[in-house]
C-alpha positions in Angstrom: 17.6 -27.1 42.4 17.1 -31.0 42.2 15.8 -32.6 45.8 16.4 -35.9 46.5 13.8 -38.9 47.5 16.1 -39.6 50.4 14.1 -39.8 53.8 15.3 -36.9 55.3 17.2 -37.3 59.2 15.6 -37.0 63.1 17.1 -33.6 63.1 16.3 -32.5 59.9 13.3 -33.1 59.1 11.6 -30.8 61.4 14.1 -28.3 61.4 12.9 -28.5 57.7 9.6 -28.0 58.3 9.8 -24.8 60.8 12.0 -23.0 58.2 9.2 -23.9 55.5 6.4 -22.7 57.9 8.9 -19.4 58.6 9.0 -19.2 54.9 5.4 -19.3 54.3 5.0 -16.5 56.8 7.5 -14.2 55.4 6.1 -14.8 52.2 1.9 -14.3 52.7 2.8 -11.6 54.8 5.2 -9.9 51.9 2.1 -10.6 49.3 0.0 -8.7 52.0 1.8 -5.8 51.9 2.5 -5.8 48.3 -1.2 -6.5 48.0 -2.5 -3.5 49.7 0.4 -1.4 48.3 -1.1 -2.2 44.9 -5.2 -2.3 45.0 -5.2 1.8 45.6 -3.5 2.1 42.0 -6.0 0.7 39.7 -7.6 2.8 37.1 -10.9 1.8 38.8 -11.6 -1.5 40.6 -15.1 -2.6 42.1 -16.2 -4.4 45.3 -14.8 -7.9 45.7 -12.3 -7.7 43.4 -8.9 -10.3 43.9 -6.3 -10.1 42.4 -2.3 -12.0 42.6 -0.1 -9.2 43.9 2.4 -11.7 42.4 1.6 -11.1 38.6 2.5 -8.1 36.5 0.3 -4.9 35.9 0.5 -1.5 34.7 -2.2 -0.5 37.5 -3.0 2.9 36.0 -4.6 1.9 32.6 -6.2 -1.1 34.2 -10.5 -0.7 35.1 -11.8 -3.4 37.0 -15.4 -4.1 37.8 -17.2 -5.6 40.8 -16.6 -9.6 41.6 -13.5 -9.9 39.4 -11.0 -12.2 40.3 -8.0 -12.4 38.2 -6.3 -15.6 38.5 -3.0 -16.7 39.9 0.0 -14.6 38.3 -1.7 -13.0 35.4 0.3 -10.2 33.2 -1.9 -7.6 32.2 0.2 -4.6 30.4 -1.2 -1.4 28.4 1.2 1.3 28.5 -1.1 4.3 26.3 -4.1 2.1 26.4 -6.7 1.2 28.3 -7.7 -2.8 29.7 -11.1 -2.5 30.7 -12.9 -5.5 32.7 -16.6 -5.8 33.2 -18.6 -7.5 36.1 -18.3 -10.7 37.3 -15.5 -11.9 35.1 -12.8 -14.7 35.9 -9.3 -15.7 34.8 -7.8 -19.0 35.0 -3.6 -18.8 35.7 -1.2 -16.6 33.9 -3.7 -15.2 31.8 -1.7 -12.4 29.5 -3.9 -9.7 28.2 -1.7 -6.8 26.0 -3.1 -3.7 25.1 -0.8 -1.6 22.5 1.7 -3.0 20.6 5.2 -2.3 18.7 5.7 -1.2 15.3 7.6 -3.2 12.2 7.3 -1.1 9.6 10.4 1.8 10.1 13.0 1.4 7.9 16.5 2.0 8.9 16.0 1.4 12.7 16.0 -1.5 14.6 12.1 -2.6 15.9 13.2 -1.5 19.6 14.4 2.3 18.9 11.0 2.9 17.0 9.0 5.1 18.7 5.2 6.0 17.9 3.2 9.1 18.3 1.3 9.7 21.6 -2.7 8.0 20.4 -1.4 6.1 17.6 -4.8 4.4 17.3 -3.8 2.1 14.7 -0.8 0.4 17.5 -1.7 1.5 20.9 -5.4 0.4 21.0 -6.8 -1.3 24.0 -8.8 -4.5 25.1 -12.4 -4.8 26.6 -13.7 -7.9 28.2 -17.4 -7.5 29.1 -19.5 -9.0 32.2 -20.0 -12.7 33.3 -16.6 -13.6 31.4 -14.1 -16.6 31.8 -11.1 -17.0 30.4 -9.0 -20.1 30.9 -5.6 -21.1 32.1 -2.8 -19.2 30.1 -4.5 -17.7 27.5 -3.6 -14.6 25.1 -5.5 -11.2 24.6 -3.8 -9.2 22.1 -4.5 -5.3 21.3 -8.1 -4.1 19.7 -10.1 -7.7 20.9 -13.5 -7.0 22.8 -14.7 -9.9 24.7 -18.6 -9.9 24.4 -20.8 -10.8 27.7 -21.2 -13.9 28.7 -18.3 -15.4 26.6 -15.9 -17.9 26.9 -12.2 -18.0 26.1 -10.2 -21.5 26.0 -7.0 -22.3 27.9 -3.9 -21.8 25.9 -6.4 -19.8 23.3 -4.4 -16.2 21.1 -7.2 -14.1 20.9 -6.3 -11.7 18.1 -10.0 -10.4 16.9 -13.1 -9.8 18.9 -15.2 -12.3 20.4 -19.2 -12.0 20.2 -21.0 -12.4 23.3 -22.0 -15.4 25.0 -19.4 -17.6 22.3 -16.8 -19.9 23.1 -13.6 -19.2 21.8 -10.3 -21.6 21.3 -7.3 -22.2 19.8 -4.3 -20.0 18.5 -5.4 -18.1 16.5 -8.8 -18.1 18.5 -11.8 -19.0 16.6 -15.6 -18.9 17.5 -16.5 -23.0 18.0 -19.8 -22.3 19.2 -22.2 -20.4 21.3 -22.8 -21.6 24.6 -26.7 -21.7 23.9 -29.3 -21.3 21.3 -30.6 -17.5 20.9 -33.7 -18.4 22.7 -32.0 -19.3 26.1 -29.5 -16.2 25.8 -32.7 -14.1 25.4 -33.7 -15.7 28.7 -30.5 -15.7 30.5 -30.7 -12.3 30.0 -33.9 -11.8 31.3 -33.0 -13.4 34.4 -29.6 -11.3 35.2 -29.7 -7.9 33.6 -32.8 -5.1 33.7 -34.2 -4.2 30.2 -32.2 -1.2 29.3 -29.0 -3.4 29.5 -29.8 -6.6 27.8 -29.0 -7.0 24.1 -31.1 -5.6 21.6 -32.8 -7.6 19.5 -30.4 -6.5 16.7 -27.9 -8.1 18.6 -29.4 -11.3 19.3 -29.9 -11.7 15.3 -26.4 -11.2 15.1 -25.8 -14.5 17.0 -28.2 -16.2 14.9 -25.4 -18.2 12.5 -23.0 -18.9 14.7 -23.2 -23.0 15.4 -24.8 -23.7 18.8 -24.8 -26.8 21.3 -25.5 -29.8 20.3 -29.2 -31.9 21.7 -27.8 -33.1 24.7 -26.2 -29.7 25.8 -29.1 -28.1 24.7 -31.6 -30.5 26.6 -29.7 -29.2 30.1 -30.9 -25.6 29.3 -34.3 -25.9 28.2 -36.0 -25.8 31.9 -34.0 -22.0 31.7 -36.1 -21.0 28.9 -39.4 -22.3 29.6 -38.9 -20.8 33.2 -38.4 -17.0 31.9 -41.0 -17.1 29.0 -43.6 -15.4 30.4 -41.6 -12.8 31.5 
């Protein structure tokens, strides 16, 4: 429906204006409800956890961990899978994470009366987004992608394979552009935020090692992070 600029009349201007704050009752109080109604289906869900009650979820293969908050109307589906979210992870809007996915490959049948075996591993796998992750504004999780800790994910960015932790992640198809630090400082960061049995391994650290990292400038902002932790 189009509005027009016109100033509206004496009358109905704030006859507007109570139906809109009306409205706006009716409607938080509808999300309340809806909200509530909701929360108690989650797979699993931790403490401070927000969510839209306005965007789309299959509740019962969803895990959420503690201090999520999962953007404004996000779709997250996995009908025989599982979405699993670590701690301390936020979405952008209408984030859409899918976890299984449709076969093309039957002969004789059209894509939408093709139905798979219960566990097909190879269509219905699942998506895993590890702690201290952000993903931006509208972006795309498909099936069998792991999000490592600490990583970053693009607005508008397909995610199709796995993304290591702490990189940042763009574009469609989503490639790795760079880590957000040098080893060194992740080494540190980790030092700061996670006790020794759950930081990466050393082994995993090396695996970081050639993947590009900021440039001088961005590097110069972290450096007081490092030298703070290395006595530790």
């Amino acid at each position: 429906m189009r509005i027009a600029a016109n100033r509206p009349g004496a009358f109905l201007g704030p006859l507007a204006g109570v139906l809109d704050r009306l409205l706006g009752t009716g409607s938080r109080l509808r999300r309340a409800i809806r909200g509530y109604a909701l929360a108690g289906r989650f797979a699993a869900r931790g403490d401070n956890f927000a969510f839209d009650p306005d965007g789309v979820y299959t509740c019962h293969t969803i895990e959420v961990g503690r201090n999520v908050d999962l953007g404004h109307r996000p779709i997250l589906m996995a009908a025989r899978s599982r979405i699993r979210i670590g701690d301390n992870v936020m979405f952008g809007p209408e984030v859409t994470i899918r976890g299984g996915n449709h076969r093309i490959d039957q002969v004789g049948l059209p894509m939408i009366a093709v139905r798979k075996p219960p566990g097909d591993d190879t269509q219905d796998r699942g998506v895993t987004i590890g702690d201290d992750v952000w993903v931006g504004t509208r972006a795309v999780i498909l099936h069998g992608v792991t999000i490592g800790r600490g990583a970053v994910i693009g607005a508008g960015a397909v995610v199709t394979r796995s993304v290591p932790p702490y990189a940042v992640a763009a574009g469609n198809p989503a490639r790795v552009i760079r880590l957000r630090w040098p080893v060194e400082t992740i080494r540190a960061h980790e030092r700061q935020l996670y006790p020794a049995d759950r930081r990466l391994t050393d082994a995993e650290l090396a695996g970081l090692a050639d993947l590009p990292v900021p440039g001088p400038r961005q590097a110069a902002q972290t450096k007081s992070l490092t030298t703070g932790v290395q006595a530790r």
